[in-house]
N, C-alpha and C positions, 0 to 999 in steps of 0.2 A: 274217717280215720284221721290221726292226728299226727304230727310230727313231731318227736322230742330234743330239742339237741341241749345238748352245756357249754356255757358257754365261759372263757375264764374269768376269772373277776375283772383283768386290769377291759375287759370288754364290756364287760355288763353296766347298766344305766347306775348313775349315783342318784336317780329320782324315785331309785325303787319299782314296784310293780307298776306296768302299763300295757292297754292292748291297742288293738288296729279292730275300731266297729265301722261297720257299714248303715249307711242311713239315708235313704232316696238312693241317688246315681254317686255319692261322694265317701270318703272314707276318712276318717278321722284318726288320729293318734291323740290318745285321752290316757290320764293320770289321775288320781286322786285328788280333789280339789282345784281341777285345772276348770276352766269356766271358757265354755266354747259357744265359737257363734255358727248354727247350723240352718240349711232351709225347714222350712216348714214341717211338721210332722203331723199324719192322716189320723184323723177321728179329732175332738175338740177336745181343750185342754187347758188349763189354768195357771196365774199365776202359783208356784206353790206347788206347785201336782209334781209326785214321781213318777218319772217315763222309764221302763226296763230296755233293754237292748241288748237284745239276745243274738243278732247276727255279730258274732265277731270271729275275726279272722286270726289273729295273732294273739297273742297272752305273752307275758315276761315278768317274773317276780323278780330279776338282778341275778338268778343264778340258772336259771333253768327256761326256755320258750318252747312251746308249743305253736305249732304252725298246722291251723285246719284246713281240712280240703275238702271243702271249698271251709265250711265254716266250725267251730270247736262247740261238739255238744256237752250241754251242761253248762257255758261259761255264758255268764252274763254282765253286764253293766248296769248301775245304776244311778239315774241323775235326777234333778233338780233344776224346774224351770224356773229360770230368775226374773226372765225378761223375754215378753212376747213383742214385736213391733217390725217396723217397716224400716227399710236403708231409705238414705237420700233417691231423690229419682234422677236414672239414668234418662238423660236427655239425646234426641238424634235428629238430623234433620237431612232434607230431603235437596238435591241439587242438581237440575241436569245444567251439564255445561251447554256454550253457545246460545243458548235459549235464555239463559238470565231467567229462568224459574224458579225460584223456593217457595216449596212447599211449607207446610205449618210442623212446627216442632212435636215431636212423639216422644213419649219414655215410658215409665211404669216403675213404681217402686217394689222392691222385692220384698214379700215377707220372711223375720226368718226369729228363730227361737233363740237365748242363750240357755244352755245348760251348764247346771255344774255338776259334776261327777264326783258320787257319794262315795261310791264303793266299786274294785272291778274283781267279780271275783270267778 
């Protein structure tokens, strides 16, 4: 079920329409042409390739939002991977006091996608 409210202009976005998707454990606020950097997303994928994203929570075209519960059927997202790669690597290292012990340096670079958002509709 959805929730409708109105909202007055001098309230509403001057960026125009945007929703609130969810993707892994994180949630996003996306716009038309807005280029985000997201983790990783399940099954394999390409540069170029249109991703859908159908869990969305929120919708707002500037004068009207709908608020889902949990999520708004029928409303999807549609983006554009631009760029697949890894962050710099988070580095950590290991220390007990008194002992004068270090250990050897650990980290792991994070994968993550950017998308750009075609369409939210």
């Amino acid at each position: 079920m959805a929730i409708t409210n109105k909202i007055s202009p001098k309230i509403a976005s001057s960026e125009g329409a945007f929703a609130v998707i969810k993707t892994g454990a994180k949630q996003y606020r996306v716009s038309e042409g807005l280029i985000i950097s997201m983790e990783i997303l399940k099954g394999e994928h390409a540069v170029g390739e249109k991703v859908e994203f159908t869990d969305v929570l929120l919708k707002d075209n500037g004068t009207e939002t709908v608020v889902g519960a949990p999520m708004i059927t029928g409303a999807k997202v549609v983006g554009e991977i631009v760029e697949i790669g890894r962050s710099p690597k988070v580095v950590g290292m290991r220390y007990k006091q008194k002992s004068r012990s270090r250990s050897m340096k650990f980290g792991h670079r994070q994968p993550f996608f950017k998308v750009k958002i075609v369409s939210v509709a």
